[in-house]
N, C-alpha and C positions, 0 to 999 in steps of 0.2 A: 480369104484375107481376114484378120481378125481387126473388130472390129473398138478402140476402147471407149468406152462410157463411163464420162465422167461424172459422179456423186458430188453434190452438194445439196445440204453438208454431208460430210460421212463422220458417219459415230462409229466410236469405237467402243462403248459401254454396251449398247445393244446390238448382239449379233444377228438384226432382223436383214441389212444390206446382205450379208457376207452368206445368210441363208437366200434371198432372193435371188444371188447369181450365184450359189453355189452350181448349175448344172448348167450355165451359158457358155461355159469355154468347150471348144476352142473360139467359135465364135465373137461370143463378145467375152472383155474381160474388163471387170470393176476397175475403175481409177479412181483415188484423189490427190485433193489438192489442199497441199499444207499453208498458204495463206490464200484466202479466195479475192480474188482481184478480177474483175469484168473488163477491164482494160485489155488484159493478157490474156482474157475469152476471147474476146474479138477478133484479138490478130488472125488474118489467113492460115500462117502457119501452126495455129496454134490445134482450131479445126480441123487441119492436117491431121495433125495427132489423135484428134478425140472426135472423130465421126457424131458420137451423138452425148448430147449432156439430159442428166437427171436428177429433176430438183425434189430435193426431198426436206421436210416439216418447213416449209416455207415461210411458218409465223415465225421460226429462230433462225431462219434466213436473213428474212426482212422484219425487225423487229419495229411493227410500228405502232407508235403509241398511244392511248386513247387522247380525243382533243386535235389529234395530228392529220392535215387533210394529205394524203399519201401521196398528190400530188406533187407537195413541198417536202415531200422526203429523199431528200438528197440520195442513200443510199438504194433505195429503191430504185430512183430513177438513174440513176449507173446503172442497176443492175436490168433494168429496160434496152436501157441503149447497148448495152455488153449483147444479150442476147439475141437482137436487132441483129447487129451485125456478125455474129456468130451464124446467125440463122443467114442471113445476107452470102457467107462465105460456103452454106452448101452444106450447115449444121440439123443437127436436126435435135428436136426437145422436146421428153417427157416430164410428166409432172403425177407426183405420186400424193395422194389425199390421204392423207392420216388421224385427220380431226375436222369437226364443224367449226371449231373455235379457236382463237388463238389460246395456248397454254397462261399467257399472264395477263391475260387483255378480257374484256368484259364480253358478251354476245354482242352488243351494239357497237362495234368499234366500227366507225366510219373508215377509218383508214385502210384498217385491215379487209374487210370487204371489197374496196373498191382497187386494192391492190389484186385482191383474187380474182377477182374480175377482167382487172388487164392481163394478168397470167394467165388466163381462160382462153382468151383471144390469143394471146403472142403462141403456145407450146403449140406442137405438132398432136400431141397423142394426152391422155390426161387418162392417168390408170388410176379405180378404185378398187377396192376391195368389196364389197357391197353391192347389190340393187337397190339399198337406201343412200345409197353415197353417190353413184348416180344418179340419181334422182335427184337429189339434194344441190348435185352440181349442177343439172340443167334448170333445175327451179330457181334455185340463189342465185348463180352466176352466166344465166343465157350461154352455159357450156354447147356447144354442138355437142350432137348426141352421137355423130359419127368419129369426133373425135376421143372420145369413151372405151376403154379398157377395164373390161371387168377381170380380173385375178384376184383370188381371194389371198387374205393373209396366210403365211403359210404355219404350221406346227412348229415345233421347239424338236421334235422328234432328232433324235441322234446328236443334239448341236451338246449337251451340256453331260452327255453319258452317251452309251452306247443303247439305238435303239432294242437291241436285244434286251439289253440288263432291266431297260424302262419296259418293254411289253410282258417279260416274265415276271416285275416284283408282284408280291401278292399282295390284296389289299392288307393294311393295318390293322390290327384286333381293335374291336371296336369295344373296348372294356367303357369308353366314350365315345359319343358322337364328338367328330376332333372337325372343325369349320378352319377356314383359311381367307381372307385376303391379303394380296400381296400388290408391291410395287408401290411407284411415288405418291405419297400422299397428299395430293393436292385438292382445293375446295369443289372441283368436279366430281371427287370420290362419295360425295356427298355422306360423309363420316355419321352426320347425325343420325340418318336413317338404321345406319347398324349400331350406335350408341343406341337409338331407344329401343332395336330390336333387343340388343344382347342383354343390357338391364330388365327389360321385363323380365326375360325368359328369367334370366338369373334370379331376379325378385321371386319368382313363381318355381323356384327350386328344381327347377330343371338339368338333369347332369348331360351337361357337353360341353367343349372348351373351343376358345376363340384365338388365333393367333395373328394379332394384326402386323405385319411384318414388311419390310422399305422405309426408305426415307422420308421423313415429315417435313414436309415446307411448312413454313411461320405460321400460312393462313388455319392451316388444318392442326396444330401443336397444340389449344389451349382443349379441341375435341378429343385430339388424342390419351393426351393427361388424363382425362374424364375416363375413356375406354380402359386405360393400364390401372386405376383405382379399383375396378369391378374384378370380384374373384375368381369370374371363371375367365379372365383374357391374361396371355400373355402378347408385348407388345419389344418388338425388335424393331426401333427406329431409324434406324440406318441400313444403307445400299448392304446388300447380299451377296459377299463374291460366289461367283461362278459355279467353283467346285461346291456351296453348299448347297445351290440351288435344289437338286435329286431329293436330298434331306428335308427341306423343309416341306416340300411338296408329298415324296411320300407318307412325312406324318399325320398327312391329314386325309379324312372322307371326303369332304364337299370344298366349293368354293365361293366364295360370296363376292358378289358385284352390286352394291347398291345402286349403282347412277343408273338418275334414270334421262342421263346427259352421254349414256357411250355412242360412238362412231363405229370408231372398228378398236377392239381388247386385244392387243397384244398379248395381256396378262390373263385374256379366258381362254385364249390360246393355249398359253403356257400350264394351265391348271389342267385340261382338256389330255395334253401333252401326257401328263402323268396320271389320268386315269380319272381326274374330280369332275363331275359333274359341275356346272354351273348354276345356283340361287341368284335369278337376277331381275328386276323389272321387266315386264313382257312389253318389252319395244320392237320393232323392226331389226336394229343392229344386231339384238342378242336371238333374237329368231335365227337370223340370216347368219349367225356365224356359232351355232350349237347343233347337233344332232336331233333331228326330230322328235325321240325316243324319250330326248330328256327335255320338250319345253312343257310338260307339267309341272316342271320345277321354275317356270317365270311364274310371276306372280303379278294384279294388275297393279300398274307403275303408281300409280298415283295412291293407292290406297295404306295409310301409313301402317297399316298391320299385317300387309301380304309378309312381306319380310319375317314377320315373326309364325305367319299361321305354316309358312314354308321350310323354317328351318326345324318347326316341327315335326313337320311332313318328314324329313330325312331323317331324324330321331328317330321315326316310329318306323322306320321301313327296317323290314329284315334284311341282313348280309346277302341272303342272295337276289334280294331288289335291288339292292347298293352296288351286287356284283353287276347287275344286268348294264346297269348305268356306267360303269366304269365301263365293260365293255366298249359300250357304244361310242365313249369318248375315246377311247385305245383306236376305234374305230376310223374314228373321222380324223383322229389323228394323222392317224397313216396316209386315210387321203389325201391332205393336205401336210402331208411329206414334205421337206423343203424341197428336195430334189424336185419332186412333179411339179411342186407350184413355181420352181427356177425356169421349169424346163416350159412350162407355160409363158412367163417371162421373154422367154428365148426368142419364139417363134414370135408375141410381140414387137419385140426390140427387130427384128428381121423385117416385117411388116413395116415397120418406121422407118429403118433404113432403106430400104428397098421400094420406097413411098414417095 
């Protein structure tokens, strides 16, 4: 009997959902829900229908505010008592970690915290991606650790072209070293660090090109400005449809990830996906979610010039060091195939039901 799981929220711009249950049917099959109301969770009959629910970016779920004690969050606490009795009626709930922090809210948000914290308690199962994400849950939030699902994030592999077309392009002629970041540009991107990498190198006559590409929120826009003035960047401020994704990825050698604030990178995922190596701070997140082969390419986080002595380092490597790297990343891409990491999924969500 198949089994539906219900998504909240479910996005439709990121096809990360629709990759993680790509391989659960017949079993389970992805649901949502066009106005999300806790009320209409609760019902008996409603349970009926949707065996197990899975909450997913929780901070744009429960959007709570700095100053705000999460207690007195009305929506919140519906969405408490919704799941309460959801669970009451023979439901069952996961909960998927996407981030340490909320997207618009400060590291100390009181509210935020201690709402993750009763979510910690209330779900059944609490999936990361990481053994820093675990860890991070049972430290910050007195998660059970039996309640813990490690699945990694999965590849982009096949979702935006076919993964043929993607294993066979060849790399780029390297007439320049061609760098890339991509995705929402938000003040976690931590923009300055690749501002003052890209301007020295640039100052210091160095030939290779930057292309900073996604949408710019307000707080990152006067950084940006700064970045598209320098010669060697070009800067594409806005969201990237789908079909050009292949493109912009294939034009480039490397990828760059300055935070040294990531969880889990959907978007070093996505670079990985099409053969880029990752340039990123040597933290745990980007260990745990890069190919061994290539963490001589982290650099230590805090030190304001690894960034630069690294993007170096790629400048000077030969095509077939470059090729080794791409490799590795075609690699690991594969492993974490959507299919295999759905199909990991699967047997979870089975686990919970059957629990």
């Amino acid at each position: 009997m198949q089994t539906r799981v219900l998504n909240i929220p479910y996005g439709t711009k990121n096809p990360y959902q629709n990759m993680m249950y790509s391989a659960c049917e017949p079993e389970f099959s992805l649901a949502a829900m066009k106005q999300l109301n806790f009320a209409e969770i609760a019902k008996p009959e409603f349970q009926t229908e949707h065996g197990i629910l899975h909450i997913q970016w929780d901070d744009r779920l429960f959007p709570i505010k700095d100053g705000e004690d999460s207690a007195n969050n009305a929506l919140f606490q519906d969405a408490v008592s919704g799941l309460e009795l959801y669970k009451s009626n023979g439901g069952r709930v996961i909960w998927t970690i996407h981030n340490r922090t909320a997207h618009s809210a400060r590291e100390g948000n009181d509210g935020f915290h201690a709402a993750r914290r009763k979510l910690a308690e209330l779900v059944d199962m609490i999936h990361v991606h990481t053994p820093n994400a675990r860890q991070h849950m049972i430290a910050q939030y007195d998660a059970e650790p039996n309640k813990i699902c490690l699945i990694p994030h999965p590849s982009y592999l096949g979702v935006y072209e076919s993964a043929e077309i993607t294993l066979a392009r060849l790399m780029q002629p390297r007439n320049q070293t061609h760098f890339l970041t991509f995705g929402a540009m938000r003040g976690n991107r931590e923009l300055d660090r690749l501002h003052f990498a890209i301007r020295k190198l640039t100052n210091r006559g160095f030939d290779f090109h930057m292309s900073v590409v996604g949408r710019v929120f307000r707080p990152s826009r006067r950084l940006v400005r700064r970045l598209d003035a320098i010669s060697n960047v070009t800067v594409i401020g806005e969201r990237v449809e789908d079909e050009a994704i292949p493109s912009v990825f294939s034009q480039a050698h490397a990828y760059v990830l300055p935070s040294t604030q990531t969880f889990t990178s959907g978007t070093a995922m996505l670079a990985m996906t099409f053969g880029l190596p990752v340039v990123a701070p040597d933290i745990e997140p980007h260990r745990q979610t890069t190919p061994e082969s290539c963490h001589d390419l982290l650099y230590p986080a805090q030190n304001p010039r690894g960034l630069i002595r690294m993007m170096m380092k790629v400048m000077e490597m030969s095509d077939s060091e470059l090729a080794e790297k791409r490799r590795a990343c075609f690699e690991f891409a594969q492993e974490r195939a959507p299919e295999r990491i759905s199909r990991k999924l699967a047997e979870a969500l089975t686990v919970l039901r059957n629990g």
